[in-house]
DSSP file (Angstrom, degrees, kcal/mol; ACC not computed):
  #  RESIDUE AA STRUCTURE BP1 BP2  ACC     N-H-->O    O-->H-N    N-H-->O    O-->H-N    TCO  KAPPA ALPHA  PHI   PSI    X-CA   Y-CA   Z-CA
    1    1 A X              0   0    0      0, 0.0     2,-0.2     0, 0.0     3,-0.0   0.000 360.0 360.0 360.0 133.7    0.0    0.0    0.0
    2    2 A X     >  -     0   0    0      1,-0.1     4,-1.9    37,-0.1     3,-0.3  -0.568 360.0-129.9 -89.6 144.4    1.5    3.2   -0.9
    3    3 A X  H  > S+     0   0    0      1,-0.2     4,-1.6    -2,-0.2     5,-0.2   0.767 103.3  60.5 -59.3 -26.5    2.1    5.8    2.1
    4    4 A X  H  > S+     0   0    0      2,-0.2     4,-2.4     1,-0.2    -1,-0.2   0.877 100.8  51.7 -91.0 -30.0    0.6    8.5    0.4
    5    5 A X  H  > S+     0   0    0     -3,-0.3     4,-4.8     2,-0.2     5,-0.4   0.956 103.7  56.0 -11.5 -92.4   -2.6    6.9    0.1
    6    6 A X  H  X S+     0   0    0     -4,-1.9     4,-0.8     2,-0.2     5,-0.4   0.883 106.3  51.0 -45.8 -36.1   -2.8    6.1    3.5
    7    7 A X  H >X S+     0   0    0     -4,-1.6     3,-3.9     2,-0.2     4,-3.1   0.983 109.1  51.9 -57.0 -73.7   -2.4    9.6    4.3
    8    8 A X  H 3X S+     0   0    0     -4,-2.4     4,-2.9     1,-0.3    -2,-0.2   0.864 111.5  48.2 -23.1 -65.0   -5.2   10.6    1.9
    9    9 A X  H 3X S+     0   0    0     -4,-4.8     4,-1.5     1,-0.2    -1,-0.3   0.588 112.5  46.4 -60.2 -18.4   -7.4    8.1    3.4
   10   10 A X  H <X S+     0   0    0     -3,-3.9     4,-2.0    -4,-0.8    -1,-0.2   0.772 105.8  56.0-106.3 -29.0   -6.7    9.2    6.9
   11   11 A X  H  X S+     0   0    0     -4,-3.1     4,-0.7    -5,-0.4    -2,-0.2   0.922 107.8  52.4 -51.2 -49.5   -7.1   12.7    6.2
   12   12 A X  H  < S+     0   0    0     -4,-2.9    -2,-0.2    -5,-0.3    -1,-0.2   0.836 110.0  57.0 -74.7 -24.7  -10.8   11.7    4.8
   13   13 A X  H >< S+     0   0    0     -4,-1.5     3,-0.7     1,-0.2    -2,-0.2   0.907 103.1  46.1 -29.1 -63.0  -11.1   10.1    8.0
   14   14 A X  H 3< S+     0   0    0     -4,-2.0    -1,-0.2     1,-0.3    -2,-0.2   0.461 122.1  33.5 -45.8 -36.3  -10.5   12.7    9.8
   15   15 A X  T 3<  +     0   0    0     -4,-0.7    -1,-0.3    -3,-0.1    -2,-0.1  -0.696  64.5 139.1-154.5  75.3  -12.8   14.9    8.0
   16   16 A X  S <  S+     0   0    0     -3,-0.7    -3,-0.1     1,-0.2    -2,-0.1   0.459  77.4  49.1 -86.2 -17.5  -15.4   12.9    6.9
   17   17 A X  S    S+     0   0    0     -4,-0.1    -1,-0.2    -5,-0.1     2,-0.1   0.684 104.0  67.7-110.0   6.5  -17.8   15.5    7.7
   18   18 A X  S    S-     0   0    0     -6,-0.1     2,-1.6     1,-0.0    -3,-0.1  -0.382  89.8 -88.3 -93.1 166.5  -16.0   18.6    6.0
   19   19 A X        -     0   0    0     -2,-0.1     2,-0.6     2,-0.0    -2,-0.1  -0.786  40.6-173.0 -91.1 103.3  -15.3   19.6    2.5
   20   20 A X        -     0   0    0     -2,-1.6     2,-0.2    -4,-0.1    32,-0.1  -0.940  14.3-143.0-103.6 123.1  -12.4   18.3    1.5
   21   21 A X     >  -     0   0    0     -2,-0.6     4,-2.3     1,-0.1     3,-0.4  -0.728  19.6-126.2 -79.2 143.2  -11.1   19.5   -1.8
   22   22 A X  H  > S+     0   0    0     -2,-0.2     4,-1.4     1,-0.2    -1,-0.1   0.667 114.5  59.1 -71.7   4.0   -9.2   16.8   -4.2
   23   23 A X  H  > S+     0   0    0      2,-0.2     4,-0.6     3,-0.1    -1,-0.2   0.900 109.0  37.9 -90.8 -45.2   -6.4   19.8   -4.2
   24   24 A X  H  > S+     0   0    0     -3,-0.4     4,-0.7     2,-0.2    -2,-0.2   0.770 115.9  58.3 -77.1 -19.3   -5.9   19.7   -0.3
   25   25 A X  H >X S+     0   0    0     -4,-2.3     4,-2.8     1,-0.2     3,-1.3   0.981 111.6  39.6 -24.1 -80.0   -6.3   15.8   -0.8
   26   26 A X  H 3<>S+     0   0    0     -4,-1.4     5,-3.0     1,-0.3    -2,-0.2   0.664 112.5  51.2 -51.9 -35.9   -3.4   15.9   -3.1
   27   27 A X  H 3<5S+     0   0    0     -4,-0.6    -1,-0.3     3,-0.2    -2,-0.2   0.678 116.0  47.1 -96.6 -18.1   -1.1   18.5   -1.1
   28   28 A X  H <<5S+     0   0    0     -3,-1.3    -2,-0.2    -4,-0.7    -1,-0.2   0.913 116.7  40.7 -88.2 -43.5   -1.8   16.0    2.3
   29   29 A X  T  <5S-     0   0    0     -4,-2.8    -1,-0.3   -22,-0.1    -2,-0.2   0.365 114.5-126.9 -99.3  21.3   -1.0   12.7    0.4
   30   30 A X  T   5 +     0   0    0     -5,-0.3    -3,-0.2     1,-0.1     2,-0.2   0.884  66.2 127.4  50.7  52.8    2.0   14.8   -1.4
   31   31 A X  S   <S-     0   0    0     -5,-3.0    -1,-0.1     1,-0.2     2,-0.1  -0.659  73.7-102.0-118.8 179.4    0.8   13.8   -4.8
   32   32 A X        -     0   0    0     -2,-0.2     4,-0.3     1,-0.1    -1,-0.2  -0.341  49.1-121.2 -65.7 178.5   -0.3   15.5   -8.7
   33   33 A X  S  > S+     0   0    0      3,-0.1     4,-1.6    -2,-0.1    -1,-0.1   0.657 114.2  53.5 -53.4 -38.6   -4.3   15.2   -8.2
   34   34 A X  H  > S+     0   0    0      2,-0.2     4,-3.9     3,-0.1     5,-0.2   0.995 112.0  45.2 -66.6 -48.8   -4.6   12.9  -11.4
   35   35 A X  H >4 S+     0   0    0      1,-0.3     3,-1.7     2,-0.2     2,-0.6   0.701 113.9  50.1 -96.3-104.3   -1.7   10.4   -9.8
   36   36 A X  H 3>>S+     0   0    0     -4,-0.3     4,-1.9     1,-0.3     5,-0.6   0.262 111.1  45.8 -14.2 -55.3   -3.6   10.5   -6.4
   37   37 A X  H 3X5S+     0   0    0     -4,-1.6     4,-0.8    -2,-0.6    -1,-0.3   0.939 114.3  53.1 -44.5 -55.9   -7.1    9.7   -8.0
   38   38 A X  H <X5S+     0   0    0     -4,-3.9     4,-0.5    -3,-1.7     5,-0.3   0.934 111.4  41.8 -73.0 -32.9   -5.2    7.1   -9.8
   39   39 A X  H >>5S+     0   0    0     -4,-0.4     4,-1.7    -5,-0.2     3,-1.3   0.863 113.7  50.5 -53.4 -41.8   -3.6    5.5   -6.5
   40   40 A X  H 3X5S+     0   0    0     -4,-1.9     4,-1.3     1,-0.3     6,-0.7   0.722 110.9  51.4-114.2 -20.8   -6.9    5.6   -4.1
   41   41 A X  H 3<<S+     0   0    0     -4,-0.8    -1,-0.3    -5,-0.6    -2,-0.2   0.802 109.7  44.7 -96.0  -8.5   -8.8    3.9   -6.7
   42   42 A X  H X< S+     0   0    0     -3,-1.3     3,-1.0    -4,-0.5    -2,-0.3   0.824 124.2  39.6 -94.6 -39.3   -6.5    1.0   -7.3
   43   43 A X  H 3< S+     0   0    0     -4,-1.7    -2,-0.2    -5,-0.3    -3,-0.1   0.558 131.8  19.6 -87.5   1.5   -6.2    0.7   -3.9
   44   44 A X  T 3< S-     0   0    0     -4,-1.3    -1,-0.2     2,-0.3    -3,-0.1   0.098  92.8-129.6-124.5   3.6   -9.7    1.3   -2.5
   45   45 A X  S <  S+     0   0    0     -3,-1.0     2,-0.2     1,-0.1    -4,-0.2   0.847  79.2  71.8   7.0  72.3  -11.2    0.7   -5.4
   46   46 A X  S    S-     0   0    0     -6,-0.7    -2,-0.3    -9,-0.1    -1,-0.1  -0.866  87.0 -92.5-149.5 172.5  -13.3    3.9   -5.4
   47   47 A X     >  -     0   0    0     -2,-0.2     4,-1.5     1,-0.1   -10,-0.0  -0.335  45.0-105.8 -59.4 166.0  -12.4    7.9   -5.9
   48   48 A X  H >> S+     0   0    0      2,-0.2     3,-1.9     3,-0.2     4,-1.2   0.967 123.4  53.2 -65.7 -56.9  -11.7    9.9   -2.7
   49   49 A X  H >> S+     0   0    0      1,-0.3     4,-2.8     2,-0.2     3,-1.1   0.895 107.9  47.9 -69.6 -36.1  -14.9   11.4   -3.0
   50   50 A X  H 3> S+     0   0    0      1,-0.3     4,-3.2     2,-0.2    -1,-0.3   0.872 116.0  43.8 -25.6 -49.0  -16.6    8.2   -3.3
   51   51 A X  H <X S+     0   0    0     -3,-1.9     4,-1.5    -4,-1.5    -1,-0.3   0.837 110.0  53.6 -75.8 -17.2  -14.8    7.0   -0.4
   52   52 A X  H <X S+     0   0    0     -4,-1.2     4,-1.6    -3,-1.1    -1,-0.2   0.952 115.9  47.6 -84.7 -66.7  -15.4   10.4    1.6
   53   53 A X  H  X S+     0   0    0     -4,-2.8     4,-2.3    -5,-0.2     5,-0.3   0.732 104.6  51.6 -31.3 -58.1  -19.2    9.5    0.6
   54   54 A X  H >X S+     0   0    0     -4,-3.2     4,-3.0     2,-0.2     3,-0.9   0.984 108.0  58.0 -57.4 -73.3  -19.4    5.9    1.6
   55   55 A X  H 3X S+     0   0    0     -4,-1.5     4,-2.3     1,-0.2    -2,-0.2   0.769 114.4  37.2 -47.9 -22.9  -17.8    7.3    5.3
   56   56 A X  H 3X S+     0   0    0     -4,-1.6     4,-3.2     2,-0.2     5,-0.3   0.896 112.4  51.2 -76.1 -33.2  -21.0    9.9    5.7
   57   57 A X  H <X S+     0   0    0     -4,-2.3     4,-3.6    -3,-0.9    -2,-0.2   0.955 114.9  54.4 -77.3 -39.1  -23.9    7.4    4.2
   58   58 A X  H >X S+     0   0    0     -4,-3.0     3,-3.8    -5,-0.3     4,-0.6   0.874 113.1  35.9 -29.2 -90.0  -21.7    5.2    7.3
   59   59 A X  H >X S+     0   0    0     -4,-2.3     3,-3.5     1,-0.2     4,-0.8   0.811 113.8  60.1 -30.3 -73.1  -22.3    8.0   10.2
   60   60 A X  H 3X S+     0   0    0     -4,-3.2     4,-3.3     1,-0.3    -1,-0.2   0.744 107.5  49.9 -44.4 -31.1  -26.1    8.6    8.5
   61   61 A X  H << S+     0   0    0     -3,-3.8    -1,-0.3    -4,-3.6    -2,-0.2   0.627 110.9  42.7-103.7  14.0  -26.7    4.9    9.4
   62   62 A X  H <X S+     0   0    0     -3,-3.5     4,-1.6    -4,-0.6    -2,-0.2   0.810 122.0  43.8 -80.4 -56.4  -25.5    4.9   12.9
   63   63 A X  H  X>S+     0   0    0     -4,-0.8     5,-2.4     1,-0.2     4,-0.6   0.961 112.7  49.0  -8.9 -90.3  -27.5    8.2   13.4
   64   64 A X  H  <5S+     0   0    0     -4,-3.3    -1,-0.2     2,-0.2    -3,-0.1   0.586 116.5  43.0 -51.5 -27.4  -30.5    7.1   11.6
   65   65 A X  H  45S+     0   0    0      1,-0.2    -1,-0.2    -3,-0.2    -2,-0.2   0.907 108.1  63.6 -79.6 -49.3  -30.6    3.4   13.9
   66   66 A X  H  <5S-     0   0    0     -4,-1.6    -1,-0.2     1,-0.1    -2,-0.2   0.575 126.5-107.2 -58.3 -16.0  -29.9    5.4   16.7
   67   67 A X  T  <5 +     0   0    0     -4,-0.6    -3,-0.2     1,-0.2    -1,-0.1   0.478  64.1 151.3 102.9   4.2  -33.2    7.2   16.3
   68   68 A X      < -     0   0    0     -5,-2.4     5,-0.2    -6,-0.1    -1,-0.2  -0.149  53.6-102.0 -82.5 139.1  -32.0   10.8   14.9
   69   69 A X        -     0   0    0     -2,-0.1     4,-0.5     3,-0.1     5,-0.1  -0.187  26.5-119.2 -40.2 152.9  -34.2   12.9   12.7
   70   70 A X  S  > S+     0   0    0      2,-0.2     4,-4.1     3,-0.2    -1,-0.1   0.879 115.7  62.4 -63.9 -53.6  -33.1   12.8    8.4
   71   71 A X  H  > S+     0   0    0      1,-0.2     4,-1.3     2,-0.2    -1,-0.2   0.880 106.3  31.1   2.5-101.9  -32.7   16.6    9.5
   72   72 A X  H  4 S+     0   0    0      1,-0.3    -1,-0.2     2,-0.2    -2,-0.2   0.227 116.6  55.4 -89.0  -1.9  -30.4   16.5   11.7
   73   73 A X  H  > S+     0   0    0     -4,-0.5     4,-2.7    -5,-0.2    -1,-0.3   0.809 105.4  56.7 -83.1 -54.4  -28.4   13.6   10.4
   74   74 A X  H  X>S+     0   0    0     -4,-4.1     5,-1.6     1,-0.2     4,-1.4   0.922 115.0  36.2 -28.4 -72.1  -28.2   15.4    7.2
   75   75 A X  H  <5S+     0   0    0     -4,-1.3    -1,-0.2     1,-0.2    -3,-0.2   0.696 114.6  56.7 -63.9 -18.3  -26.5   18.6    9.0
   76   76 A X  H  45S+     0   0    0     -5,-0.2    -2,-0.2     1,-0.1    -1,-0.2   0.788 113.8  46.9 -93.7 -30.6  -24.5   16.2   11.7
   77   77 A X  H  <5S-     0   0    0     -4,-2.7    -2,-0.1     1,-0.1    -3,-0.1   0.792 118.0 -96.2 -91.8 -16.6  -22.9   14.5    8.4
   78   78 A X  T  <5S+     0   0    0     -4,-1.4    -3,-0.2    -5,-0.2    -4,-0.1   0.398  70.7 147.5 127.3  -0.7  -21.7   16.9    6.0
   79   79 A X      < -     0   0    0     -5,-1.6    -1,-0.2    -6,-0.2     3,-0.1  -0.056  53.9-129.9 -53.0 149.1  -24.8   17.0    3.8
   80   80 A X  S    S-     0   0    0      2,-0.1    -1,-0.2    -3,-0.1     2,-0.2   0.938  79.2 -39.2 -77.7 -23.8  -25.5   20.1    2.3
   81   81 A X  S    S-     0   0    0      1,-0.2     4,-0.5    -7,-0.1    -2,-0.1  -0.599  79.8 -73.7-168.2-144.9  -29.1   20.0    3.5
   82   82 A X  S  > S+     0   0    0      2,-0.2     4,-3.0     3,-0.2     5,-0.2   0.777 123.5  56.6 -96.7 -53.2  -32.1   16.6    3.8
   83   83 A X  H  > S+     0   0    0      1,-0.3     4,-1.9     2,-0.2    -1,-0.1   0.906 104.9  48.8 -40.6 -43.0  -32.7   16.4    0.4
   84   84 A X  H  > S+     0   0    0      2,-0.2     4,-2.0     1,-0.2     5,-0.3   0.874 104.7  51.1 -62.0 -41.4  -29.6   15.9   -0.3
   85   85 A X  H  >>S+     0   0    0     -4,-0.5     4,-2.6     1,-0.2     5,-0.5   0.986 111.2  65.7 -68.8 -55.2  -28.5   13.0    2.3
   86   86 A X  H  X5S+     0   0    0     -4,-3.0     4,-2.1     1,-0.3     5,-0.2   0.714  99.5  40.9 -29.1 -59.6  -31.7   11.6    0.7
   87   87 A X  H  X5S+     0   0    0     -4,-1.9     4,-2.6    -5,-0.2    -1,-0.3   0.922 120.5  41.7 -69.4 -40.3  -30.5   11.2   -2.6
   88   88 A X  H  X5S+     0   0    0     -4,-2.0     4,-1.9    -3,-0.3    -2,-0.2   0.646 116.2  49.9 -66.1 -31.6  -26.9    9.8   -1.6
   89   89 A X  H  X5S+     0   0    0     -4,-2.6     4,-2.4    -5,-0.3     5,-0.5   0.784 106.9  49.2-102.3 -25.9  -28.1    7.7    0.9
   90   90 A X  H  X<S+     0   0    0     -4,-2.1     4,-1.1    -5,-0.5    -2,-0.2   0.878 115.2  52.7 -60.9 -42.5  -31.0    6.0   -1.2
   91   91 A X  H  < S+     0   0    0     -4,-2.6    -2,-0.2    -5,-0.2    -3,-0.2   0.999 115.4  38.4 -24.9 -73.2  -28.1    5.5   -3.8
   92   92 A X  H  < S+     0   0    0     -4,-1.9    -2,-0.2     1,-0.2    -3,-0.1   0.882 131.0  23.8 -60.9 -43.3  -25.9    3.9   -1.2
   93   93 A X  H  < S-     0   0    0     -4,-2.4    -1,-0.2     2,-0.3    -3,-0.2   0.761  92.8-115.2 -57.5 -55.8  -28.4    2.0    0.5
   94   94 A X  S  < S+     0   0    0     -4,-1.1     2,-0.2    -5,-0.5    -4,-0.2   0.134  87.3  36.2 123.3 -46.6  -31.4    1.1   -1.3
   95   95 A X  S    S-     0   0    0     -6,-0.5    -1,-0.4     5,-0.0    -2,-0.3  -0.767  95.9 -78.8-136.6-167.3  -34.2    2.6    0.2
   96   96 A X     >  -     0   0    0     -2,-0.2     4,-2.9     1,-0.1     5,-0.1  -0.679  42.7-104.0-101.7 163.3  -34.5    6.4    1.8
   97   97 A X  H  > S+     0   0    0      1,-0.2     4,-0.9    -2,-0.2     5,-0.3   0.946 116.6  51.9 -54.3 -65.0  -33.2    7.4    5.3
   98   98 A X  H  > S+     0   0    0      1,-0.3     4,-0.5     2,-0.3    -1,-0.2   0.758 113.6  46.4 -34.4 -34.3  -37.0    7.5    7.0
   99   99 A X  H >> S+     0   0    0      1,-0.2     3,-2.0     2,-0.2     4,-1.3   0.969 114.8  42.3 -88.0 -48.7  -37.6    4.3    5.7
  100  100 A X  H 3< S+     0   0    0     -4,-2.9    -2,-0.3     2,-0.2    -1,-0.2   0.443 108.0  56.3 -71.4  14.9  -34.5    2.8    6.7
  101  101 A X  H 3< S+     0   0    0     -4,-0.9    -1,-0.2    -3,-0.1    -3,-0.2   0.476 109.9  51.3 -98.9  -7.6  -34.6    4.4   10.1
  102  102 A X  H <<        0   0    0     -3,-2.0    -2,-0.2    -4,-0.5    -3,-0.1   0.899 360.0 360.0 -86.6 -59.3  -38.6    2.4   10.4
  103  103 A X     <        0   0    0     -4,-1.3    -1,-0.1    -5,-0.1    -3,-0.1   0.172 360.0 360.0 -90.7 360.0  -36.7   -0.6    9.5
C-alpha cells in the first residue's frame, strides 16, 4: 500500500464530515491530483470522493438506527441539506433514510 494513500485516506477520515477538496487531498498525500485519483482507486477501489461519501452514508446509518431525525443527520454528516442525504443515501443504500430508520 503506498504511504501517500494512506495519508489521503486518513485525512478523509478525519474529516469525513467537512469539505475536503481533491487539491488539499493531493497537497496531504504529497501527490499530482490525477496520480492521487489514480492510487486511491487502485487501492480502494473507489475515488476519494466516493470513499469520503461511503464514510457519511456510514455515520447517517448509525445516526439514523440510533433514532436521529433525516434533518439533523443530514446537518451532523456533511450533507448540504435533507434532500440531499436523501439522494446519496438511497443510492448507497437502497431505500431512503426514513424508511430505513422504520426498518
Amino acid at each position: 500500500e503506498h504511504a501517500a494513500v494512506r495519508r489521503a485516506r486518513a485525512h478523509l477520515r478525519e474529516r469525513w464530515d467537512q469539505r475536503v477538496t481533491l487539491a488539499e487531498l493531493a497537497s496531504v498525500a504529497r501527490l499530482s491530483r490525477f496520480e492521487l485519483v489514480r492510487r486511491f482507486r487502485e487501492q480502494n477501489g473507489v475515488t476519494p470522493h466516493a470513499y469520503q461519501t461511503n464514510l457519511r452514508v456510514e455515520h447517517a446509518r448509525r445516526l439514523l438506527t440510533a433514532g436521529a431525525a433525516p434533518a439533523a443527520v443530514a446537518a451532523d454528516c456533511g450533507f448540504a441539506d435533507q434532500p440531499h442525504l436523501s439522494r446519496v443515501f438511497k443510492r448507497a443504500v437502497g431505500v431512503s433514510p426514513a424508511r430505513y430508520a422504520r426498518a
